[in-house]
N, C-alpha and C positions, 0 to 999 in steps of 0.2 A: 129068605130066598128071594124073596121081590126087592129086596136092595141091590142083592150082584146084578139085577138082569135092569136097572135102571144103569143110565147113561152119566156117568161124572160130568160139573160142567165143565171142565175143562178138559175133556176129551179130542175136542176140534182142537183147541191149542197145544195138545201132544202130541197130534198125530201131524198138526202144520210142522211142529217143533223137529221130529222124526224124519220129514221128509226133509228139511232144507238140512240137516246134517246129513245125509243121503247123498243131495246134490254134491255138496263141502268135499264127504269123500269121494266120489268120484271126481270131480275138479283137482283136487292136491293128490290121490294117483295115479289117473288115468290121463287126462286131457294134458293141464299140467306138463309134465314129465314130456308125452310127445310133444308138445308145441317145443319144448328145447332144445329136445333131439333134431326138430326140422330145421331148428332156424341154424344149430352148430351146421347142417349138414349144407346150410345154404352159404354160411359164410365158408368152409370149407372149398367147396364148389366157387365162389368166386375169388378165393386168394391162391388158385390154381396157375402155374407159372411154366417157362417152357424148361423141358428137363426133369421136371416132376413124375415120378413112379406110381401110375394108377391101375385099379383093379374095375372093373366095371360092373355091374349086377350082376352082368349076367356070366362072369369069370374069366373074362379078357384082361390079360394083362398087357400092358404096355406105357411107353411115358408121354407126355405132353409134348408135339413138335410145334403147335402152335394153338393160340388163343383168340377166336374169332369172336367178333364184337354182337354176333347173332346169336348169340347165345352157345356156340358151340367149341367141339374143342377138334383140331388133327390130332388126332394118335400115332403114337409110331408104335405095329404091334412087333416088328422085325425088321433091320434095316432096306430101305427103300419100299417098305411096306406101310401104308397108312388106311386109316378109317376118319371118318367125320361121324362124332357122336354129338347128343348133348350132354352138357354141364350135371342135367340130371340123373343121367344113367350112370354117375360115378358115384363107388360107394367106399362112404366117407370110413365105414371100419374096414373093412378089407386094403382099402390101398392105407391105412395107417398101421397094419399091420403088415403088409410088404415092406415097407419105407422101414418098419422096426428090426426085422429081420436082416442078419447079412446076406450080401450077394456072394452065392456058390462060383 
């Protein structure tokens, strides 16, 4: 009974071992995975062109009438109708599933 309740010595190097495969998986599925997601969503957001069909976060649709160098985009939500958003507020799956879809 007094062996199980001593300490192996390499206890400390199991439990180091335990934790940095911890870190491992959290890096390659969590962290990982969104850091790609952000950076597609960033090159998306900047290969944005005028005439292009976008959906915004927050579920405005409209297309691209111009490309401002301040980071921002005119929208056309309805003819002679515009909004000034940012590059940010477009979202990269919804306006690629407009654009996949035919127009009614």
């Amino acid at each position: 009974m007094l062996q199980l309740l001593q300490a192996s010595p390499n206890a400390g190097m199991m439990q180091l071992l335990l934790l940095g495969g911890m870190i491992l998986v959290f890096y390659f599925f969590m962290i990982r995975p969104q850091a790609q997601k952000a950076k597609k969503a960033k090159d998306f957001q900047e290969k944005l062109q005028k005439g292009d069909k976008i959906v915004t976060i927050a579920g405005i649709h409209g297309s691209v009438s111009k490309v401002n160098e301040d980071g921002t985009i005119q929208m056309e939500v309805s003819p002679g109708t515009y909004l000034k958003i940012e590059k940010s507020a477009i979202s990269m799956e919804w306006s690629a599933q407009q654009n996949a879809t035919p127009a009614k």
